[in-house]
N, C-alpha and C positions, 0 to 999 in steps of 0.2 A: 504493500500500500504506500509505505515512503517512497519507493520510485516513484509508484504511478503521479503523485503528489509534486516527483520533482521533476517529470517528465513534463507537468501540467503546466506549473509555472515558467518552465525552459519555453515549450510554445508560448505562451499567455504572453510571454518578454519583447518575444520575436514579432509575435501579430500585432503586441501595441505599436512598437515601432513602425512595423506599415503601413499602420491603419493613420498611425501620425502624419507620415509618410504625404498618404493621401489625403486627408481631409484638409492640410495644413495646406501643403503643396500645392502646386495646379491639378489641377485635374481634368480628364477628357469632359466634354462640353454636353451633360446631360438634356435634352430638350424637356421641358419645363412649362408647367402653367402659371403664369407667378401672377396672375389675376386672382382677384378677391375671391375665397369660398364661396359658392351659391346661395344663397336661401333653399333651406328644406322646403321640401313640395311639403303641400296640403296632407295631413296625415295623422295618428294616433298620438295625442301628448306626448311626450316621453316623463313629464312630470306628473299626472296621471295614473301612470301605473307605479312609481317610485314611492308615491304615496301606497298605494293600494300594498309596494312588496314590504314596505318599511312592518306596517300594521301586521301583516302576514307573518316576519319573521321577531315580529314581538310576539305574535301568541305563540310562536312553535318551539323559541329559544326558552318560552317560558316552560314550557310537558318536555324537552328532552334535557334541561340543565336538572333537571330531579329526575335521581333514581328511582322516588315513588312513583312519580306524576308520570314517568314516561314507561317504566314496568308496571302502572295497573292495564288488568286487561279491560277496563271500562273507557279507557281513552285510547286503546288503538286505532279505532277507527276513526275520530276527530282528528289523529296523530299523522292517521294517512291523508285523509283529507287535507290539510295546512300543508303538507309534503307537495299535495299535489296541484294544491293553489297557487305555491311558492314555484313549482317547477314551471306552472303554464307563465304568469305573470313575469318568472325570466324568460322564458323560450319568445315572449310578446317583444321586451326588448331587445332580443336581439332578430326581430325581423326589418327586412329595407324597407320598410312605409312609417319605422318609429321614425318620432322629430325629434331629434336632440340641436340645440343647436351650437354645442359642442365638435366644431371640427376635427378635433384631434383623435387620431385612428384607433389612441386608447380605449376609447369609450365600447367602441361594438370586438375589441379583442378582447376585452374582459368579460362584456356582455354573452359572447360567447361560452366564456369559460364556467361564467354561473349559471347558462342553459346547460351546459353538458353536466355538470356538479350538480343541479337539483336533479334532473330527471333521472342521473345516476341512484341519488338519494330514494327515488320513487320505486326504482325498479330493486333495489335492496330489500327495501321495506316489504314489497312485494312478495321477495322471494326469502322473508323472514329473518335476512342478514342484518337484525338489530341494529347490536353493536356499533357494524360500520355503518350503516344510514346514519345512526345520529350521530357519528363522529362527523359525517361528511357533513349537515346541517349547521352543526358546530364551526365550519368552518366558513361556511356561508358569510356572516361577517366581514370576513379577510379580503374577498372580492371587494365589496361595498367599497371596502379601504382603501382600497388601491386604486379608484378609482376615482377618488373623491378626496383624498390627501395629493393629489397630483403638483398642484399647484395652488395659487390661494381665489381660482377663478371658480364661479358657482356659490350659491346661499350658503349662511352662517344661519343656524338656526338656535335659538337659545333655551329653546323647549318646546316640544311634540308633545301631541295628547296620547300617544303611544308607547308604549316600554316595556319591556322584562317585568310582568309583577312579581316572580318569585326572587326570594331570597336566597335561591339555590346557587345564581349564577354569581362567580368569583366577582370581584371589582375590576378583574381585567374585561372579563367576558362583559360584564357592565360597562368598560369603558369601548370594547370595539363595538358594541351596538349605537354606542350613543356617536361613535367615532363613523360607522355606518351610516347613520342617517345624519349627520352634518348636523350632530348637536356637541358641538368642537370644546365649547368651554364646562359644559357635562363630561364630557369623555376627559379632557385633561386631568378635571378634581379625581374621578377613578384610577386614572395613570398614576398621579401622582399619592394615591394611598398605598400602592402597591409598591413604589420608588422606596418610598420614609420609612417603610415599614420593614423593621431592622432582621423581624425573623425569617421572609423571604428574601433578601439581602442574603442572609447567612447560608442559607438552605442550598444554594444551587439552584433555588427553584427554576425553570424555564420560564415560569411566568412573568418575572421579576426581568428577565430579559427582555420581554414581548414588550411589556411596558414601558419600559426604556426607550425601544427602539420606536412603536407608535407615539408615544409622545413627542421624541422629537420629531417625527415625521409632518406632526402639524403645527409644533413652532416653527418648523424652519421651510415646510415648502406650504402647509394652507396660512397660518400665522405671517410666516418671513419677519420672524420676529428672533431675531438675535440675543436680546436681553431675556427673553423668557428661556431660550433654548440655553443659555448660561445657568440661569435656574433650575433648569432640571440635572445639568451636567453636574451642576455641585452639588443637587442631593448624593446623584449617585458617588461623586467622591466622599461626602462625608461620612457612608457607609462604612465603617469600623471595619465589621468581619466581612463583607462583600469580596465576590472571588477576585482577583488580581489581576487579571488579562481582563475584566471589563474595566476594572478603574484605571488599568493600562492603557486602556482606549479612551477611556473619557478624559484622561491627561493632553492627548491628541483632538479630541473634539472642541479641548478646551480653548485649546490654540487654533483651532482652525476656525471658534466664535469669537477671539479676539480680535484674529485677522479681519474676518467680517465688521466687527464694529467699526475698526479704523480703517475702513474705505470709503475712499469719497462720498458722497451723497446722491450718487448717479445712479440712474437708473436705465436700462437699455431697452428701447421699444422699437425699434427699428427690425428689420429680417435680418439684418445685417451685424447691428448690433447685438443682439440676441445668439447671434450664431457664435459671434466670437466671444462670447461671457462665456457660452458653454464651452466652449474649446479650453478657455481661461480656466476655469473651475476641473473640467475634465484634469486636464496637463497636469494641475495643483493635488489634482486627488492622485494621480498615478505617482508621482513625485513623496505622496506620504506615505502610501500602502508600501506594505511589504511584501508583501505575498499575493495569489488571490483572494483567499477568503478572512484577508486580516480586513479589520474592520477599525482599521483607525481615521480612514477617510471617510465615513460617512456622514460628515457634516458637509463636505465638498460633494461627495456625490449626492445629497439630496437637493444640495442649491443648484447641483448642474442638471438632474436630472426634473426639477421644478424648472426649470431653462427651458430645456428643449419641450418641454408639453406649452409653455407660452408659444415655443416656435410651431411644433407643428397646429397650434389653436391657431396664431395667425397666418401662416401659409402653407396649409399643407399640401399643396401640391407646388410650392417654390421651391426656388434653386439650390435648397440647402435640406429637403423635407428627408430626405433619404440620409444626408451626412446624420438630421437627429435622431432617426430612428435607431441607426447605429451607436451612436451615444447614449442614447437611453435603453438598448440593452445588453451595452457594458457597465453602466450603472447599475441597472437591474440586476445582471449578474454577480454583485457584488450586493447589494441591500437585500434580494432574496426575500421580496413583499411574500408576508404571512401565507401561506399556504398557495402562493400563487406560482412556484420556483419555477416553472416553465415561462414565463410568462417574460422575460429576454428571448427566448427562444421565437417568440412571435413578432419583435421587433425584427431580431435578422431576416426572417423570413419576409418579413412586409419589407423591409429594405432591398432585399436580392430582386422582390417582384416589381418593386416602382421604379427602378433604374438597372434594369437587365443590362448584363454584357457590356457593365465599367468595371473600372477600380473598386468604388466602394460596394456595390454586389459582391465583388470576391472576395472583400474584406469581412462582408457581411456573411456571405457564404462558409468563412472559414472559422468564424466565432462560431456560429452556429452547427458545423460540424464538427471541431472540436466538443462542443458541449454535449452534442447527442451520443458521441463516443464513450466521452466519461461517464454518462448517466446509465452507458451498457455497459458499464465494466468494473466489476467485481474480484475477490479472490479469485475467483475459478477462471477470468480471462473476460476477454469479451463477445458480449452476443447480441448482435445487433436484430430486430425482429426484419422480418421480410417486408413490411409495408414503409416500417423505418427507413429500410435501405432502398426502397424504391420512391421515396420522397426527397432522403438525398439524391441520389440523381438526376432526378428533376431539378431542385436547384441550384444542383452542380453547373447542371447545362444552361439555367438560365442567368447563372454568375458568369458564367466564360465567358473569354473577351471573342467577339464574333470572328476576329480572325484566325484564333484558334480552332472554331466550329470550319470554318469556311478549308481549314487545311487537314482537318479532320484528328484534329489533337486532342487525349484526352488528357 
């Protein structure tokens, strides 16, 4: 496993460098729409059904966060029903006649991911695999999250007539609900009972980590509030017995909210502007990271990765939409949103497909197969499945530089 680890980062070293390479450097001359976003056609709210799944996954968080509430057999079938209200109401947002008028390509990739994750959860249920139905329910949330922590663009909401009523569910689990439905300054008080609170601190708990990492997620990319994001870093330092590679990290995030304070007072709204902040911030996080999955840069990468959801909201289909996509999932691949870990994985692939047979397709092309490599390889070697490998291929060939197609190179 240490090879494989230092096999990992030996690419990871090499791919940054090209990708720098490119993005920085010139590059061949992608054709581009760099006209304003459309207006959505005529079509189903998209804020409509957001209400309707918020409601939905308050009563379902409420029967599966208790052991009682979700093993009587007097609520299984309520249990199935909210499963199954929750699966249609995803599967609505992610059809082409929802209006969001959110252009950024996040929206219907994720939208995706919690259609495939409920209706999964239906068919569990169905076929009596408990357990994992309401683990996956449980995680329903996470999407919400990642969705809606992107940047600080979309409703703050300060209280919903809807919530978890049981007291089963942890102050985490309470904070990604409230963090799910964009009740931002709800969700932090939960964060931050789980931060101060010295015996999950000590414990190793996971949870104590979760909270860490969602809170700052909404100081620093929904908030973009630097002074708050300082206040949660120095809970987590003042934590006594707290394990030692998190306070490790937050030693580095603490410097990386300093830096942030004492920068100008600018702001970059421009496409152009925009582009090169992320590049700025990118460079800066690669520059502190050690490894891939050390995580002392994630202050830099959630400002960079808050960047590029600004860029593709204002032009996603301009001359730079493909450099973000690729930026936001080498971010991704390093923040690892809650339960979403594939979900870089959909940025390369949206990148290789918007700008076929350049540079940054094969840049994109090679994060991306790099990463599907490692996710199939185990002790025992690696095994890639057959539709896997028949997906690579496809956007092998649509990464290639067309004059390697044209000469018949693989």
């Amino acid at each position: 496993m240490e090879c494989l680890k230092n096999r990992y980062e030996r690419s990871s070293n090499l791919l940054w460098i090209a990708i720098i390479a490119i993005v920085f450097g010139s590059r061949i001359a992608v054709a581009a729409d760099n006209s304003p976003s459309p207006m959505p056609k005529a079509g189903v709210p998209w804020s409509a059904k957001m209400q309707g799944l918020y409601k939905t996954l308050a009563e379902l968080l409420t029967d599966v966060s208790s052991d009682r509430r979700f093993n009587d057999p007097a609520n299984k079938k309520r249990i199935e029903r909210e499963a199954g209200q929750l699966a249609s109401l995803s599967h609505d947002l992610n059809k082409k006649d929802m209006v969001s008028l959110d252009a950024d390509p996040t929206v219907p990739m994720v939208a995706g991911l919690l259609a495939r994750e409920t209706k999964r959860a239906v068919i569990e249920l169905k076929r009596d695999n408990r357990a994992y139905a309401r683990s996956i329910i449980r995680s329903v949330p996470g999407y919400c999250i990642t969705c809606h922590t992107r940047n600080s663009s979309g409703p703050q909401f300060s209280e919903l007539p809807f919530e978890p009523t049981t007291q089963a569910l942890s102050p985490v689990e309470r904070g990604e609900f409230f963090a799910a439905s964009r009740q931002f300054d709800r969700a932090q008080q939960e964060f931050l009972k789980v931060i101060q609170d010295p015996k999950a601190a000590a414990s190793y708990n996971f949870d104590w980590e979760r909270a860490i990492h969602q809170s700052l997620a909404i100081a620093v990319r929904v908030k973009q509030d630097p002074q708050q994001a300082k206040e949660i870093v120095q809970a987590v330092l003042s934590m006594k017995n707290a394990p030692v590679s998190v306070k490790e990290d937050a030693k580095a995030w603490k410097t990386s909210i300093q830096e942030w304070l004492d920068e100008p007072g600018h702001q970059a709204l421009t496409e152009e502007g925009l582009h090169a902040e992320a590049l700025r911030l990118m460079a800066r996080a690669r520059e502190t990271q050690k490894y891939p999955v050390d995580r002392t840069a994630d202050i830099l990468y959630l400002r960079a990765s808050a960047i590029t959801h600004d860029l593709l909201q204002k032009a996603p289909n301009g001359r730079y939409a493909s450099d973000a996509l690729l930026l936001a999932g080498i971010a991704y691949e390093v923040l690892s949103p809650l339960r979403t870990e594939d979900l870089h994985d959909l940025y390369y692939e949206a990148c290789v497909r918007k700008s076929p047979h350049t540079p940054i397709a094969d840049a994109c092309y090679r994060r991306y197969e790099q990463s599907t490599i490692f996710n199939y390889t185990g002790s025992s070697g690696t095994d890639v499945p057959q539709d896997v490998q028949e997906k690579l291929m496809e956007l092998k060939e649509l990464a290639m530089p067309q004059v390697q197609i044209n000469h018949g190179i693989q």
